[in-house]
C-alpha positions in Angstrom: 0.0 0.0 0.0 3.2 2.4 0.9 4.3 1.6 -2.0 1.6 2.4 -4.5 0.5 5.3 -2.4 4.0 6.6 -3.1 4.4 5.4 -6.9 7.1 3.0 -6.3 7.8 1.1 -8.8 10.2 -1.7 -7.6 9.9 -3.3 -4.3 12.4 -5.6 -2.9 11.4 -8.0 0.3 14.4 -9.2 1.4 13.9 -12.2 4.3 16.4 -12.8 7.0 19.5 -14.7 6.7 20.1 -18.4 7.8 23.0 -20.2 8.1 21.1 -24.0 8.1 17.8 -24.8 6.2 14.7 -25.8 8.5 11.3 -26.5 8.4 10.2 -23.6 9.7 12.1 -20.8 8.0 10.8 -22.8 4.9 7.1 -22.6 6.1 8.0 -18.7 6.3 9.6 -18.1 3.0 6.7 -20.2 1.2 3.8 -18.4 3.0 6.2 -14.8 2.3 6.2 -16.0 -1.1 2.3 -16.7 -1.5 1.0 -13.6 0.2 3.2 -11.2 -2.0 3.3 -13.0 -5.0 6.4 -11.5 -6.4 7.4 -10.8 -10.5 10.9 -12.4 -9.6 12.4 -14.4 -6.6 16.2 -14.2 -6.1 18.2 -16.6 -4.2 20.9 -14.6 -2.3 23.9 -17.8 -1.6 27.0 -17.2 0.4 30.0 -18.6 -2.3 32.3 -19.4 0.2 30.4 -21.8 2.3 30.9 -24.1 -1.2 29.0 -27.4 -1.0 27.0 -26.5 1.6 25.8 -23.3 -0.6 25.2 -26.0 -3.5 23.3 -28.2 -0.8 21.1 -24.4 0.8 20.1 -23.7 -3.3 19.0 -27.0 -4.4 16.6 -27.5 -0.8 15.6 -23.8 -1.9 14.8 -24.6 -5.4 12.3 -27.5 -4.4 10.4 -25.6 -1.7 9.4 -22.5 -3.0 11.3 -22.5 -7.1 13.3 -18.9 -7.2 14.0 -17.8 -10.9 17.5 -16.7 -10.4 21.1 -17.0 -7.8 22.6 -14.0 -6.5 26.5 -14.9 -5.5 28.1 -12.9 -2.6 31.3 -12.8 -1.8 32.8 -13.2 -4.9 35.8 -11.1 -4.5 38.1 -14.4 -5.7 38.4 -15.9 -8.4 38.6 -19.4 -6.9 35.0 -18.9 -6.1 34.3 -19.5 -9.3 33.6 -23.3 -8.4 30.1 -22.7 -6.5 28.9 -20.6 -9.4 29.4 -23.5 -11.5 28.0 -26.4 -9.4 24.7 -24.0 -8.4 23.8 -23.6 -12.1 24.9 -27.3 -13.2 22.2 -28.3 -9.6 19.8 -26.0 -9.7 19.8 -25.4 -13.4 18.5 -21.6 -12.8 20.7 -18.6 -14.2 22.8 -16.8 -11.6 21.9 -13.0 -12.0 24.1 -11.0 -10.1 27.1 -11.6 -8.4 28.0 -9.3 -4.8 31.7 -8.5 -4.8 32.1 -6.5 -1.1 29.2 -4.9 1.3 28.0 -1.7 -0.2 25.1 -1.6 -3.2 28.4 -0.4 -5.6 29.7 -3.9 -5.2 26.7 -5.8 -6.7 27.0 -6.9 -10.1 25.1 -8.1 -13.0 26.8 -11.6 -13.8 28.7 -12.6 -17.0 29.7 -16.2 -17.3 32.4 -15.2 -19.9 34.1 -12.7 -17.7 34.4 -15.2 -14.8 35.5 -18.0 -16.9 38.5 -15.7 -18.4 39.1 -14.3 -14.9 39.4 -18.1 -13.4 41.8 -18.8 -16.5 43.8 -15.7 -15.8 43.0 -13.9 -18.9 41.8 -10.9 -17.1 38.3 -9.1 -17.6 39.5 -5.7 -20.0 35.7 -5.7 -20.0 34.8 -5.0 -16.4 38.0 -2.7 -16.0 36.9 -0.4 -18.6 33.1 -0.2 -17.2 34.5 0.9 -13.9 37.0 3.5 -15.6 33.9 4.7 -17.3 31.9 5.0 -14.0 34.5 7.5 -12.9 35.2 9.4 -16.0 34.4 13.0 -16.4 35.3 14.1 -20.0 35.8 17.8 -18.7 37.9 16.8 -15.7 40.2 14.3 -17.8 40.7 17.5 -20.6 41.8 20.1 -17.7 44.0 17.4 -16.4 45.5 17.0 -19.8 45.7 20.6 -20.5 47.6 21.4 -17.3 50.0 18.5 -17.3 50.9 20.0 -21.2 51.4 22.9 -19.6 53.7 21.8 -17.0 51.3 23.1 -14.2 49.9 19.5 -13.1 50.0 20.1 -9.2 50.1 17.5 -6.4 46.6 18.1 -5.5 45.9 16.9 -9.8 47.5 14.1 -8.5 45.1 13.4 -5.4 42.4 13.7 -7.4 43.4 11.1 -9.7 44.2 9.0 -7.3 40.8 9.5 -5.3 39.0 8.3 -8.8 41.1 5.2 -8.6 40.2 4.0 -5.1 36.6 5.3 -6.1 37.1 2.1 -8.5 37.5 -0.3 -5.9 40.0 -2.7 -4.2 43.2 -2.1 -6.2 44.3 -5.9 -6.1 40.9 -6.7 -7.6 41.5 -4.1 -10.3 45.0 -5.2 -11.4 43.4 -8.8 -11.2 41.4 -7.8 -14.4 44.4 -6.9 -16.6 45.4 -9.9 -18.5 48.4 -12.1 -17.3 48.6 -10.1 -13.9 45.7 -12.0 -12.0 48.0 -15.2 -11.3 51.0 -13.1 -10.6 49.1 -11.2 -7.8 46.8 -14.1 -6.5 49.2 -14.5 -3.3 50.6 -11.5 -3.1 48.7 -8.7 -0.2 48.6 -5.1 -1.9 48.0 -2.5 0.5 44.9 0.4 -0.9 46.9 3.3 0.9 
């Protein structure tokens, strides 16, 4: 009723969080699911509890039969294993993929990307959508102009760097430039 009242247009129930799948917290998500009778029912899986999350979506699947997988911490490549077992179980498409905690960090999800990422070919793709993100045309031309001009200051500098952290993690970032993912996968790269 808020909702309409207020034109809304998208509404998103999200349910609480379990660790372990019982009766009762199935009752609740199937009675949830009847009374709202939502367009599209996401199932929000943890990928680094592995088997266990493959165990969680299948149970999931047969009680109450969600149209899509949303992957969270996905911030490794070597996760790449649950987001291949949860479509080959479940057979339903994983949508989005959650790469840290804030709203920034939830992606849609490409199967491409994530196999090249796992074979260490990098993801140009993803790198270049988050340059874009931060890219202001006007910005980039006064940088240019002053650095031609030899008047580039420290605080230039700053700036530039403040749109790269904007980015995200910088080990995460270098991990999408082909060849370097491997090469980094054990090393600890400090933001600051």
């Amino acid at each position: 009723k808020y909702a309409k009242d207020n034109g809304s247009n998208v509404i998103i129930v999200d349910t609480a969080g379990r660790l372990a799948v019982d009766e009762d917290m199935m009752n609740e998500i199937a009675n949830i699911k009847d009374a709202i009778d939502p367009h599209e029912t996401l199932f929000v899986v943890d990928s680094m509890t592995g088997q266990d999350a493959v165990n969680t979506a299948k149970s999931f699947n047969e009680r109450i039969d969600y149209d899509g997988v949303v992957l969270t911490k996905l911030d490794g490549d070597t996760r790449g294993g649950a987001a291949l077992t949860i479509k080959s179980e479940v057979n339903k498409p994983i949508k989005f993929i959650g790469t840290g905690e804030k709203m920034d960090a939830l992606d849609v999800f490409h199967p491409n990307r994530m196999a090249d990422r796992i074979l260490g070919m990098g993801d140009v793709v993803s790198l270049v959508e988050k340059a874009q993100e931060q890219f202001d045309e006007k910005e980039a031309k006064e940088m240019e102009r002053k650095m031609l001009k030899n008047q580039f200051t420290f605080n230039d500098f700053l700036k530039q760097i403040k749109q790269i952290k904007k980015m995200g993690n910088l080990k995460d970032l270098l991990g999408m430039v082909p060849g370097l993912g491997k090469a980094i996968r054990n090393i600890d790269i400090d933001d600051d």
